[in-house]
C-alpha positions as CSV (number, residue, x, y, z in Angstrom):
1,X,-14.2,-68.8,60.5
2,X,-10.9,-66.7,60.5
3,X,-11.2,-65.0,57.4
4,X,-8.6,-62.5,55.6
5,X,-10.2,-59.9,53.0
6,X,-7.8,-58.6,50.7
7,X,-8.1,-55.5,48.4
8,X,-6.6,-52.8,46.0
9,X,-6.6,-49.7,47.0
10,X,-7.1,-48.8,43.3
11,X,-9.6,-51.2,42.8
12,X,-12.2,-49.9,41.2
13,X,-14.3,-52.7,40.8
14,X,-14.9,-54.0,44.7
15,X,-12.6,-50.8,46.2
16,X,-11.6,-50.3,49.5
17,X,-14.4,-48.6,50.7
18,X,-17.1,-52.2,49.9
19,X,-14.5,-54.1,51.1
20,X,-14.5,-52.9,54.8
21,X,-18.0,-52.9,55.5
22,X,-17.6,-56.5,54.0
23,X,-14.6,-57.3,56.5
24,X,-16.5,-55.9,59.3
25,X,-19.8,-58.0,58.9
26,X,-17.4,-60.8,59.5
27,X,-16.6,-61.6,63.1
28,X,-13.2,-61.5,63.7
29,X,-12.0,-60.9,60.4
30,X,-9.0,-58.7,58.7
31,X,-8.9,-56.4,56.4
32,X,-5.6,-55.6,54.7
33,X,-5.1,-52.9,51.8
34,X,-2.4,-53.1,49.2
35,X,-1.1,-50.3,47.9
36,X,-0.2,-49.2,44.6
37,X,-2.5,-52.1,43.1
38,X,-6.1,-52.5,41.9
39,X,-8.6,-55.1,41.6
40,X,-6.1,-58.1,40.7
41,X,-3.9,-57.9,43.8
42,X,-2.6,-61.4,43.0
43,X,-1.0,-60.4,39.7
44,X,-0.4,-56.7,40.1
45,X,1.5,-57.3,44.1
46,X,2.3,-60.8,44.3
47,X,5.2,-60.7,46.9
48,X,2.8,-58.5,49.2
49,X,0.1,-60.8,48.2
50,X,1.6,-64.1,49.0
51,X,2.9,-62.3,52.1
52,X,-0.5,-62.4,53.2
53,X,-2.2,-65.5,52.6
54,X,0.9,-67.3,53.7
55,X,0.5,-65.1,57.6
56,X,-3.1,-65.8,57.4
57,X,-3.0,-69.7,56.6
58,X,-0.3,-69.7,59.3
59,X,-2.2,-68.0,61.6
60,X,-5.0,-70.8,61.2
61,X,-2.5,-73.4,61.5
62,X,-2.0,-74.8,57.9
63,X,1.2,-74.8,56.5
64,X,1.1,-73.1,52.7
């Protein structure tokens, strides 16, 4: 299942450093780190964060 992790790497709830192992557990899957934003990457990067899922949904052939 192609799967996209996203985190903050100011998170300090689920930081960078739980996210990778988590990324890695899943075949094939990315992890991408935005910086300069914490837990809610969503609100606190949203050009960056829509960047993202838009390449990733386009990657698995869905148009956002």
């Amino acid at each position: 299942m192609p799967t996209l992790v996203i985190t903050g790497e100011g998170d300090r709830l689920i930081p960078p450093e739980v996210s990778a192992p988590m990324a890695d557990a899943i075949p094939g899957a990315r992890l991408e780190i935005v910086r300069a934003a914490g837990h809610l990457t969503n609100v606190e990067a949203p050009d960056r964060f829509t960047r993202l899922l838009h390449g990733h949904l386009a990657s698995c052939g869905v148009e956002p």
